[in-house]
C-alpha positions as CSV (number, residue, x, y, z in Angstrom):
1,X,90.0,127.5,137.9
2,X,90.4,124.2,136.6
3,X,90.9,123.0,132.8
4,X,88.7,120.8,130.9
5,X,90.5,118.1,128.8
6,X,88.9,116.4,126.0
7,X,90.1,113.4,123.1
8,X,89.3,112.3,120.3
9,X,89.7,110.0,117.9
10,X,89.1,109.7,113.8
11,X,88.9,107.7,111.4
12,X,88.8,107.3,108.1
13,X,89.6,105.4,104.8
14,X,89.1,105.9,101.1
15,X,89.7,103.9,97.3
16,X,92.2,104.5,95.2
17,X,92.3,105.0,91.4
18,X,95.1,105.3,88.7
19,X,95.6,108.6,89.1
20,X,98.5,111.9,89.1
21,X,98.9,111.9,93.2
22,X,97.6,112.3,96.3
23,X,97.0,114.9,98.8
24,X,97.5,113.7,102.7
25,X,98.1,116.0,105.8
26,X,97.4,119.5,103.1
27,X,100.2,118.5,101.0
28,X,99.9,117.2,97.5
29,X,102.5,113.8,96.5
30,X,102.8,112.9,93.0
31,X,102.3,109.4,92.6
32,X,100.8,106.8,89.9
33,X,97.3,107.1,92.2
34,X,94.4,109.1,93.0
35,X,91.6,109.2,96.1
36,X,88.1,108.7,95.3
37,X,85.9,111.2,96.8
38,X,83.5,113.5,97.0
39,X,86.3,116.0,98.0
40,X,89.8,115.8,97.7
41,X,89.8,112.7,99.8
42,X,92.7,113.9,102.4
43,X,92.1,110.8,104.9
44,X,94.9,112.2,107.0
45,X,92.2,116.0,107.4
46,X,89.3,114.2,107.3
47,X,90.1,111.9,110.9
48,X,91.6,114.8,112.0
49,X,88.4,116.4,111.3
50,X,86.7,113.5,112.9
51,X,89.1,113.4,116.3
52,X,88.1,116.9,116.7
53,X,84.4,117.2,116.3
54,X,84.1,114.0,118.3
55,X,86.3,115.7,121.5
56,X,83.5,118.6,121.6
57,X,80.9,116.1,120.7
58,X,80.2,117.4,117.8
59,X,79.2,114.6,115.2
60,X,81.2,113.8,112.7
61,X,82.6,115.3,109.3
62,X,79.8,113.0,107.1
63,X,76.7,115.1,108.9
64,X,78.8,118.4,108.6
65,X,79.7,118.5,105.2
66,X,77.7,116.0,103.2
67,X,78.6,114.4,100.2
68,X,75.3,114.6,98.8
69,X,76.2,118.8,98.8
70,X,77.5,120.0,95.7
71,X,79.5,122.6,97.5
72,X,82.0,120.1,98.9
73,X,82.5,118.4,95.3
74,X,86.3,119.0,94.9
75,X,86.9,120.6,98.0
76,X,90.0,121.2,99.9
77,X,89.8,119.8,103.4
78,X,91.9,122.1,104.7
79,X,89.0,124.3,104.7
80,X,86.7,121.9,106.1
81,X,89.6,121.4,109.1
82,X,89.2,125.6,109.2
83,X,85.4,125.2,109.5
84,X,85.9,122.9,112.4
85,X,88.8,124.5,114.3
86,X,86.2,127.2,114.1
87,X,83.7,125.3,115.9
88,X,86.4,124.5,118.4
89,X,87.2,127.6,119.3
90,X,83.4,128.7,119.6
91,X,83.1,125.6,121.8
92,X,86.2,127.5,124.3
93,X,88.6,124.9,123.5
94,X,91.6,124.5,122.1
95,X,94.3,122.0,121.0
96,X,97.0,120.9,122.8
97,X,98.2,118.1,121.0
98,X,97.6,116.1,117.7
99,X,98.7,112.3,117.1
100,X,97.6,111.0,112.9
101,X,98.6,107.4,111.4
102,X,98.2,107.0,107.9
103,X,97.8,103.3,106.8
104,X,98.6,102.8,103.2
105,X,100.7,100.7,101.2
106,X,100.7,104.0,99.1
107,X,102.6,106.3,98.2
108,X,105.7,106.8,100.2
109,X,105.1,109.5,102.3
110,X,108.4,109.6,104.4
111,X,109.6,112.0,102.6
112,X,106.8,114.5,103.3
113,X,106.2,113.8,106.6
114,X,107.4,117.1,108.1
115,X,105.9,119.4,105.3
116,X,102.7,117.3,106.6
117,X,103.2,118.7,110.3
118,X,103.6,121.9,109.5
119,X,100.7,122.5,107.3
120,X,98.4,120.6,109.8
121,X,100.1,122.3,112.9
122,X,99.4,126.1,111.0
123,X,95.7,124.6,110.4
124,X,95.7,123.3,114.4
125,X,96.8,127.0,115.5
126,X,100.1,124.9,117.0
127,X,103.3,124.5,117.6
128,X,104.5,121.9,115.2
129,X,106.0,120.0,117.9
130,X,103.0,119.1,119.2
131,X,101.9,117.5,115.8
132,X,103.1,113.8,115.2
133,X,102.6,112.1,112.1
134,X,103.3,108.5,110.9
135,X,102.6,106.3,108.5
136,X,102.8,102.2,108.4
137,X,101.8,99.7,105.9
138,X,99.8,96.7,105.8
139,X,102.1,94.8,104.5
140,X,100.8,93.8,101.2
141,X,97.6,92.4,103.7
142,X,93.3,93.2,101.9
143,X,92.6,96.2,100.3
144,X,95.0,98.8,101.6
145,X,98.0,96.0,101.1
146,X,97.1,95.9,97.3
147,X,97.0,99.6,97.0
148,X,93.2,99.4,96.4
149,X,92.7,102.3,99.4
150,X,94.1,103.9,102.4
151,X,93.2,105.2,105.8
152,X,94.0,107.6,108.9
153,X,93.5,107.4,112.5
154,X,94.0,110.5,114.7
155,X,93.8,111.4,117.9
156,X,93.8,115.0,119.6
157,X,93.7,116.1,123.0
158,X,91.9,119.5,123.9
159,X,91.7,121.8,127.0
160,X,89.2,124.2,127.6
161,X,85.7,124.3,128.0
């Protein structure tokens, strides 16, 4: 019997506010900002969200879970995340491996990298080892350099199918 592999990638990006903090990867960071969105704006969720959907071919987060629904106003993505590991499980896969970039001039997020992993590798039904996040700048560079927004990329392999 041989095992089907699948990737994919996410992306992405949301405006910043004056605000009380953030939440990225599931984890909350207090800082001077806030994300603008419908829900709670985790970039980091939401391209995970996206990577995932797109390695079953399942469209994307935007058709799933409109922001033109009420029900999503405020939501936490982590229970988007569980609405779509659900579909990847009903699809027969699962995931073997997660890889997120967060681009964003800020906040500092070093510090909460690893809480980051572990709440996303829980979510991902993996070992935390198999979850890398990172984050870079853009060197003070358009919109995300003058800490007007941020973004995410991730990519995730699955096996299965």
């Amino acid at each position: 019997m041989s095992t089907s592999l699948r990737i994919g990638h996410g992306f992405d990006t949301h405006r910043l506010e004056p605000g009380d903090g953030v939440t990225l990867g599931g984890v909350f960071i207090e800082c001077p900002y806030r994300i603008v969105a419908h829900s709670d704006g985790d970039v980091l969720i939401h391209a995970l969200c996206d990577a995932l959907l797109g390695a079953i071919g399942g469209g994307d987060i935007g058709r799933l879970f409109p922001d033109s629904d009420p029900q999503y106003k405020g939501i936490d993505s982590r229970r988007l995340l569980a609405e779509v590991m659900r579909r990847i499980g009903d699809a027969g896969y699962g995931v073997v491996n997660a890889d997120l970039s967060l681009i964003a001039q800020v906040p500092r997020v070093a510090p909460h990298v690893e809480a980051m992993r572990t709440a996303l590798a829980d979510a991902l039904g993996i070992g935390r080892d198999r979850v890398n996040v990172k984050a870079t700048t853009n060197e003070g560079m358009d919109a995300i350099g003058s800490r007007e927004g941020l973004a995410a990329h991730a990519v995730v392999l699955l096996h299965g199918g």
